[in-house]
C-alpha positions in Angstrom: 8.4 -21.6 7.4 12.5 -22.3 7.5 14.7 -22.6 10.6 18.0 -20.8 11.0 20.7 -22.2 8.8 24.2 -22.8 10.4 26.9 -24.9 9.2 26.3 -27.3 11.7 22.5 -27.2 12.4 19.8 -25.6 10.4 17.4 -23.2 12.2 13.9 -22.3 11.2 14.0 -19.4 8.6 11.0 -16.7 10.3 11.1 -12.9 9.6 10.9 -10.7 12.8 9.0 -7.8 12.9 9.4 -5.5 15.7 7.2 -2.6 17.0 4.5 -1.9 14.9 6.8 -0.1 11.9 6.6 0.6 8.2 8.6 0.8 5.2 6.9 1.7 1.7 7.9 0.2 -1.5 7.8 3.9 -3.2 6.7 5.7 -0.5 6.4 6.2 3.5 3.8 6.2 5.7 2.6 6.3 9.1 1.2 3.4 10.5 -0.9 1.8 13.4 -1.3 -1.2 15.0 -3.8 -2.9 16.6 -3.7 -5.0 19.7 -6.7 -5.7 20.6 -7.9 -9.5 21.5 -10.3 -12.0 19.5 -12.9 -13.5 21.4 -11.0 -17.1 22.0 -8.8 -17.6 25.3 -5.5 -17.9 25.9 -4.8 -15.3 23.1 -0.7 -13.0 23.5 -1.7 -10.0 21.9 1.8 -8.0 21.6 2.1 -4.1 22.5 4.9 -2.1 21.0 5.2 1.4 19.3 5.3 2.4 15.4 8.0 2.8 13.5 9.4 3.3 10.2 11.9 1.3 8.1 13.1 2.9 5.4 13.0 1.0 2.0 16.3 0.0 -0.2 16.3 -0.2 -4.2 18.7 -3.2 -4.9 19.2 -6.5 -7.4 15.8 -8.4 -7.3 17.4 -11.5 -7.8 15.0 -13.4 -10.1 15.8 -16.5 -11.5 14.9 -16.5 -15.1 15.9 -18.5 -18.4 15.0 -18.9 -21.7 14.8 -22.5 -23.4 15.2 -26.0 -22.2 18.3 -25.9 -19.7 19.6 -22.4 -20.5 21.4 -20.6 -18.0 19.3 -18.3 -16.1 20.1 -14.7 -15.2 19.7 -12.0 -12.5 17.8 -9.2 -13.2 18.2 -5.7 -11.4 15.0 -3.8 -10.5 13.8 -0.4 -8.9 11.1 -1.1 -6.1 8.4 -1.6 -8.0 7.8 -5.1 -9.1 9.3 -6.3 -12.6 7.7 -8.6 -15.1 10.1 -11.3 -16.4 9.7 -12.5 -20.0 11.9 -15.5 -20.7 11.2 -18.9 -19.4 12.4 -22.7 -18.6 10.6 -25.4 -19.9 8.1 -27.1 -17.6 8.5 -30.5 -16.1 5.2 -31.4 -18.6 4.2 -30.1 -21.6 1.9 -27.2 -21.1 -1.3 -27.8 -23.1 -2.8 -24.2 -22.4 -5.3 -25.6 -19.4 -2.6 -26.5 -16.5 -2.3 -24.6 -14.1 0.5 -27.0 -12.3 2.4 -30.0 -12.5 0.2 -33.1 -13.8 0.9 -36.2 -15.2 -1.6 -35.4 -18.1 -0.8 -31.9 -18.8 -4.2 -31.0 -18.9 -4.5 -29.6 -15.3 -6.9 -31.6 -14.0 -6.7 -33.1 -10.5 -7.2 -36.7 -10.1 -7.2 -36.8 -6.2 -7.5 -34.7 -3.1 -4.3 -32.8 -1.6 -4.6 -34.2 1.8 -6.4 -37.7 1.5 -5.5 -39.1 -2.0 -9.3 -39.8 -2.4 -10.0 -39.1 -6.1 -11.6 -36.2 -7.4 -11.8 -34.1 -10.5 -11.0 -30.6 -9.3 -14.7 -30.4 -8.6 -15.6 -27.1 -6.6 -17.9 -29.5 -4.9 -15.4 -31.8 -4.0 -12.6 -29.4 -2.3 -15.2 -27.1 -0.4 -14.0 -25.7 2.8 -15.1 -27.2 6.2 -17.1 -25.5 9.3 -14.6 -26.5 11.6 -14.0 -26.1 15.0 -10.9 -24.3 14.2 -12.0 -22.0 11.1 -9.5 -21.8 8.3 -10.7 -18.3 6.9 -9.9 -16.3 10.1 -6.2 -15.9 10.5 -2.5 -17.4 9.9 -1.2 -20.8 11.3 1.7 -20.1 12.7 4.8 -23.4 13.8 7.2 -22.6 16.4 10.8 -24.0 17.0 9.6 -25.6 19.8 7.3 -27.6 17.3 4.1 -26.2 18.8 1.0 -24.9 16.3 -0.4 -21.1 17.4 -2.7 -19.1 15.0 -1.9 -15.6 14.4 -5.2 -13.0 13.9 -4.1 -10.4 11.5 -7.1 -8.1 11.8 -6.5 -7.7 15.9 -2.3 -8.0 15.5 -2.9 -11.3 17.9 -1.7 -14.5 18.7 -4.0 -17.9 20.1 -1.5 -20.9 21.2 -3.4 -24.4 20.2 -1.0 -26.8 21.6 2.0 -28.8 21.6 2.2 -31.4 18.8 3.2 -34.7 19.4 4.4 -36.9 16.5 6.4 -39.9 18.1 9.4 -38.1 19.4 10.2 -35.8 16.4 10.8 -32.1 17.5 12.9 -30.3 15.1 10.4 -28.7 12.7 12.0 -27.0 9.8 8.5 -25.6 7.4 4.6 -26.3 7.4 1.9 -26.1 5.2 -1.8 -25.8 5.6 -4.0 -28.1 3.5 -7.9 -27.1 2.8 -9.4 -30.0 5.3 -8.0 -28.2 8.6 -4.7 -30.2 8.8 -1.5 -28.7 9.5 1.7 -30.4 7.2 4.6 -30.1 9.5 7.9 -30.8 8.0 11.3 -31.7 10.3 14.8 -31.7 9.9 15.2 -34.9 9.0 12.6 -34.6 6.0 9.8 -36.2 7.6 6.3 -35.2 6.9 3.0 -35.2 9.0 -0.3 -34.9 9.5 -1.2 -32.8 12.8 -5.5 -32.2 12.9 -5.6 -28.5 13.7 -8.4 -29.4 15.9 -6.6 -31.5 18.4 -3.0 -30.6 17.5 -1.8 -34.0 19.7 -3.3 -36.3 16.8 -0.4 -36.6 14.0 -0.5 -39.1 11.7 2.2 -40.3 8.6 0.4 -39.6 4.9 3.0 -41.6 3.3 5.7 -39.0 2.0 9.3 -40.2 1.5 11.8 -37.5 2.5 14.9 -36.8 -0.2 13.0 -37.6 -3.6 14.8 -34.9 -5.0 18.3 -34.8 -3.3 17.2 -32.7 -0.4 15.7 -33.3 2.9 13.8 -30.0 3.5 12.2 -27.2 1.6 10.0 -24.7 2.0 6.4 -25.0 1.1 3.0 -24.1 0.9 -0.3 -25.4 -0.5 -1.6 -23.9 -3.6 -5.1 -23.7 -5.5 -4.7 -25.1 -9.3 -6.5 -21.7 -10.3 -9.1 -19.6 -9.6 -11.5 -21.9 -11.0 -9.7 -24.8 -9.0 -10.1 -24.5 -5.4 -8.5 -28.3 -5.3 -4.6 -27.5 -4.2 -0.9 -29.2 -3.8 1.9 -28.7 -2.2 4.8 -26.5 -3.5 8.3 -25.6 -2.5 11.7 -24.2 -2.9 14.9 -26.6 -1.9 17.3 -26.1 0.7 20.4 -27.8 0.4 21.6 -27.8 3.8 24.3 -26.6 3.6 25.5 -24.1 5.6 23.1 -21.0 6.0 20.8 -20.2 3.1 21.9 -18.4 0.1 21.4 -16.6 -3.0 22.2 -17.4 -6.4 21.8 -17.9 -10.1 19.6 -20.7 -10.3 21.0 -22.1 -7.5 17.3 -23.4 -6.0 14.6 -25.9 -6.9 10.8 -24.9 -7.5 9.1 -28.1 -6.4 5.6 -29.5 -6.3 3.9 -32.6 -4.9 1.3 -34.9 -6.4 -1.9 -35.0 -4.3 -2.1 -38.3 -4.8 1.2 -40.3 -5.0 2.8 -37.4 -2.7 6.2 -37.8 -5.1 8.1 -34.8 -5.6 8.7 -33.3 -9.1 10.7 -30.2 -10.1 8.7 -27.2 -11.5 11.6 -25.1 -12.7 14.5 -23.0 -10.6 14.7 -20.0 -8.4 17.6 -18.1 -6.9 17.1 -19.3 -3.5 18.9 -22.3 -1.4 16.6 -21.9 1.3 13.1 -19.9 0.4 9.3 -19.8 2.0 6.6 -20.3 -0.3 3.3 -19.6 0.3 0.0 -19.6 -2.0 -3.6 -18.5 -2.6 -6.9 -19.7 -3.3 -7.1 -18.0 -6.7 -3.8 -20.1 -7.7 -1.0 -17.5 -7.3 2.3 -18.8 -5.8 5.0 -16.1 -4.1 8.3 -17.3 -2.9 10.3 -15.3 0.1 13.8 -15.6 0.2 17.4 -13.4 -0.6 19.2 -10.9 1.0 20.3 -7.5 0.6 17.2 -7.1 0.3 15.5 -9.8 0.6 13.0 -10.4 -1.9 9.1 -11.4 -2.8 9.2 -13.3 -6.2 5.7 -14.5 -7.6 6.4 -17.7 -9.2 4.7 -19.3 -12.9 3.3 -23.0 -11.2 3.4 -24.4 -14.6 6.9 -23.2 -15.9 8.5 -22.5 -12.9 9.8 -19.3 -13.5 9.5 -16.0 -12.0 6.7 -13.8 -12.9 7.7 -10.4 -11.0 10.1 -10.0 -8.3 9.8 -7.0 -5.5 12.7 -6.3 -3.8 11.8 -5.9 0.1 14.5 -3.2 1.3 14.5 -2.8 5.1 13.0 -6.4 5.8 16.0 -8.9 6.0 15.9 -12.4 7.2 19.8 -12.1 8.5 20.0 -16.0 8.2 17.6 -16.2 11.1 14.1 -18.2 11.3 11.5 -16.8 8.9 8.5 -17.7 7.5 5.7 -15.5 5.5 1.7 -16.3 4.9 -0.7 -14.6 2.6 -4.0 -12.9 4.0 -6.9 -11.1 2.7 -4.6 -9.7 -0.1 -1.6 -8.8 2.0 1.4 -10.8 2.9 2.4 -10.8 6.6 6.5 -11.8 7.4 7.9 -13.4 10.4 11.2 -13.2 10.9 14.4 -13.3 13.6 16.2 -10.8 12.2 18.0 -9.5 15.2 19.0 -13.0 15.9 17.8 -13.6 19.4 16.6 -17.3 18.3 13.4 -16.4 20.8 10.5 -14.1 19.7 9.9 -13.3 16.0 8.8 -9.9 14.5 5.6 -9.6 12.3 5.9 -7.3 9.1 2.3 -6.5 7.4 2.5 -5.8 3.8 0.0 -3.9 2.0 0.6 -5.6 -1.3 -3.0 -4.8 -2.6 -2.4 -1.3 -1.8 -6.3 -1.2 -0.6 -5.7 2.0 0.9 -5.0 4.0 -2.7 -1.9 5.3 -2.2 -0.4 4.0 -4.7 2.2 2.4 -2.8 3.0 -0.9 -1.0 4.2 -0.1 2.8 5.6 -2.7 5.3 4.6 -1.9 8.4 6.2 -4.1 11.7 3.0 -4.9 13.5 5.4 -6.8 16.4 9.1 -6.9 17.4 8.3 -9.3 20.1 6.0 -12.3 19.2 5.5 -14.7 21.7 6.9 -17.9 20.1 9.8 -18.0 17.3 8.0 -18.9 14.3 9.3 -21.5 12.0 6.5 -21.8 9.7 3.2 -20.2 8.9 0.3 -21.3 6.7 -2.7 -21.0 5.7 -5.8 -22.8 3.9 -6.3 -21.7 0.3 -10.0 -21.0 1.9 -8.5 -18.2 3.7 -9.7 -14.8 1.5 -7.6 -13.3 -0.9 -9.2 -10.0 -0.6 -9.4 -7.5 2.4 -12.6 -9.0 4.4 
């Protein structure tokens, strides 16, 4: 969902994946891909061979803190993921019911994520559409060259929708998927549309004002209030811009956006200038960012700290375009980690571990996607459980 960082111009950040390949947190496998087509046209389904990358044990990098402005610190941790106890105090006073940033504390939601129209968190009132386009069948996927394609995880394939067209703005920097089958697209310059995922040339201006916070751009995602709140918001981690993206103590914003007012508030910190978010329909949200390794970090939407943090050894982002999505329990990673700026790689991981091993491989489905990716989303009515 990032463009590569430079010190002159920021690029998409994207994770490449190369031939289909796996690394296991704790483990190795052997692993297969599949390549085989989904029934629309005009679908690039990749061919490459397996192989393995082996996994690292390094810092984890969480951002934690304990009281009201503390300094956070860095945690170490193994491969397996580690819970993090302390905490920074929320934006709003937690009443026990919020599950994100509201102007009551209570954690109800007073208007829709996309239209502003007002609703009560209402099952009812946030179902997902039968659209043309569905939203439960794959990952929408942004390219540098600001054009939407969807990605199928279950055939390892790719479907090109079109080439936005939002008034002459082309540098896209993240994106975000909303639950009523609109695609957020976010540029360089902070701007932030509408594009209808059903005719990808119709993009329209919901009102946001870019730099609220300081920043231009950040990475972002929508995100269900719970699993008892299919209503969602945006969240994100900052980028400063400058220079390429870094990691740090603290050194990072945890953002959300009202639904209705679309102003920006901070959550809490992370230890990422520059970071991918992406979220679930039950209400989870998982930030992607670091180096050496890089590193998954499932974020607390209320406090804004870090709830576990799994250090991702033999999947680096290098500073090039990356972006990451979660899917029927899994997360899937683009990235540009060899740096060629042209076709990213797709990284499957099996974060549910739903074949009972007992381990969490990563498995490079793709070195060569057919577009560099930028930003992926998807609805919080995709699953969050192998379909």
């Amino acid at each position: 969902m990032l463009r590569r960082a430079s010190i002159l111009l920021p690029v998409a950040l994207c994770f490449a994946c190369g031939d289909p390949a796996q690394t296991t947190i704790g483990g190795s496998d052997t692993a297969t891909g599949s390549t085989s087509e989904p029934a629309s046209t005009g679908t690039a389904t990749p061919t490459s061979p397996t192989t393995t990358i082996e996994p690292t044990t390094a810092d984890a990098g969480s951002a934690t803190a304990s009281g009201s402005g503390s300094t956070g610190t860095t945690t170490g941790s193994s491969s397996q993921a580690t819970d993090d106890s302390s905490t920074t105090s929320p934006v709003q006073t937690d009443t026990g019911t919020s599950t994100g940033p509201d102007s009551t504390g209570t954690g109800s939601t007073t208007g829709d994520s996309t239209t502003g129209d007002s609703t009560t968190g209402d099952v009812a009132m946030c179902a997902c559409p039968d659209l043309e386009v569905a939203l439960d069948d794959g990952i929408f996927l942004l390219s540098a060259s600001a054009e939407l394609w969807k990605y199928f995880p279950e055939t390892n394939s790719f479907e090109m929708l079109g080439q936005i067209d939002c008034g002459g703005l082309f540098s896209t920097f993240s994106m975000a998927v909303d639950r009523l089958g609109f695609a957020w697209v976010q540029f360089f310059g902070g701007e932030l549309r509408k594009v209808d995922l059903t005719n990808v040339s119709d993009c329209s201006d919901p009102g946001y004002v870019p730099s609220q916070l300081g920043f231009d751009n950040f990475g972002m995602a929508f995100v269900s209030n719970s699993q008892f709140d299919a209503c969602d918001r945006i969240y994100g981690n900052s980028y400063s811009g400058i220079g390429g993206y870094t990691e740090g103590n603290m050194i990072g914003d945890f953002v959300a956006i009202d639904p209705d007012t679309l102003k920006m508030s901070q959550v809490g910190k992370t230890n990422f200038d520059g970071a991918e978010v992406t979220g679930t329909g039950d209400g989870r949200a998982f930030v992607f960012g670091g180096a050496n390794p890089s590193k998954l970090v499932e974020m607390d939407k209320v406090k804004g700290v870090a709830l576990q943090t799994l250090p991702l050894g033999g999947l680096e982002i290098n500073n090039g375009a990356f972006a990451f999505a979660f899917f029927g329990g899994d997360f899937y990673f683009f990235t540009d980690s060899n740096g060629d700026q042209f076709a990213s790689e797709v990284t499957h991981m099996d974060f549910d571990d739903s074949d009972k091993d007992g381990k969490q491989q990563l498995t490079v489905l793709t070195q060569d996607a057919p577009l560099l990716v930028v930003g992926a989303g998807v609805s919080t009515c995709a699953p969050t459980i192998p379909m």
